[in-house]
C-alpha distance (Angstrom), angle and dihedral (degrees) to the residues before:
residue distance angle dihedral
X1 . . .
X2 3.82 . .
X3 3.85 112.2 .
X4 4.00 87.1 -119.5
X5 3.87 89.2 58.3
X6 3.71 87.9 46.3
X7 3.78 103.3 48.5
X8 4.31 83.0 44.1
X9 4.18 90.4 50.9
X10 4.10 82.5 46.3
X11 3.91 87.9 50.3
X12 3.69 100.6 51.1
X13 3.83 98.6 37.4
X14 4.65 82.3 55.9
X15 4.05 98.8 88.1
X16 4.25 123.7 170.1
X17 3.21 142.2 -147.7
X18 4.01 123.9 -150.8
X19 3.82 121.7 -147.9
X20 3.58 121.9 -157.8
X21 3.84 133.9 -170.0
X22 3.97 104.8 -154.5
X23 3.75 90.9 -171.6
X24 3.69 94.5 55.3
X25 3.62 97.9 48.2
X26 4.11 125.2 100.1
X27 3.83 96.5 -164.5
X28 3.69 102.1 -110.2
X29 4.01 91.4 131.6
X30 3.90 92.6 -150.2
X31 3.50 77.2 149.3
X32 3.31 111.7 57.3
X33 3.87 90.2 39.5
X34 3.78 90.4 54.6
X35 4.34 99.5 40.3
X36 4.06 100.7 116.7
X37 4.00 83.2 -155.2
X38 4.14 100.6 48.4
X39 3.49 84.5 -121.6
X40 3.62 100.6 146.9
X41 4.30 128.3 54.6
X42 3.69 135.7 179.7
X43 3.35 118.2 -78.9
X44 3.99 119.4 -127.6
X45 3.83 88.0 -156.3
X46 4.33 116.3 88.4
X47 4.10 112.6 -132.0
X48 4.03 116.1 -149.2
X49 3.67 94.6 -79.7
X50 3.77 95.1 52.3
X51 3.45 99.7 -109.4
X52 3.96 127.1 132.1
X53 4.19 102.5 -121.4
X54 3.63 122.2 -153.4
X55 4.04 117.7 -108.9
X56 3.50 128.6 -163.0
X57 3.54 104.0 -97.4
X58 3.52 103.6 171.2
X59 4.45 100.3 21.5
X60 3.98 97.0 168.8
X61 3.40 94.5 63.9
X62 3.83 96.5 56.5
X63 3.68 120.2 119.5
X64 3.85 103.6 -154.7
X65 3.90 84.2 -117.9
X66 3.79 97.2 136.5
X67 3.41 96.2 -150.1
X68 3.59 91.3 132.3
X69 4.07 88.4 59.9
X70 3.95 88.6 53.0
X71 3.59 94.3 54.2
X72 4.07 96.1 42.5
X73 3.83 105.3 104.5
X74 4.14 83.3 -173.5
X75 3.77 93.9 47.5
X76 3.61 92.0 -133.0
X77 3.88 99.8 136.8
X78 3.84 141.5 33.9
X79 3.79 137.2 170.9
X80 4.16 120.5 -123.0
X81 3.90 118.4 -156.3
X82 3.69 107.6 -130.4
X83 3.64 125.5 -163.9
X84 3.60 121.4 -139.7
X85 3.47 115.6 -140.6
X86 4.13 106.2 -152.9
């Protein structure tokens, strides 16, 4: 196996999962502007604050990247790398 087709089986096999605190959050959807894998949307739903919180929309396509959690000035969600084990 070619190191390319390697480091590309090692890619696809790397999954995430996001985790998101609604009640935390103060809307300013940082992270949903900055996921590189449109994870994340706009919730319709309002959390205690008032604020429109970001839902995973589209969860089997995240990466586990956590950039959302670097951009959150609330700390209210983070991405996990998840290995897949097939």
């Amino acid at each position: 196996m070619a190191l390319e087709e390697e480091v590309a089986t090692k890619k696809s096999k790397a999954k995430g999962k996001v985790y998101i605190v609604a009640e935390w959050c103060k809307g300013c959807n940082f992270c949903i502007e900055f996921c590189p894998t449109k994870v994340l949307a706009v919730s319709q739903e309002f959390n205690n604050k008032g604020y429109h919180p970001p839902f995973s929309k589209h969860p089997e396509k995240c990466s586990g990247c956590d950039l959302c959690g670097m951009v959150c000035p609330d700390l209210c969600i983070w991405g996990v790398k998840e290995e897949d084990d097939k």
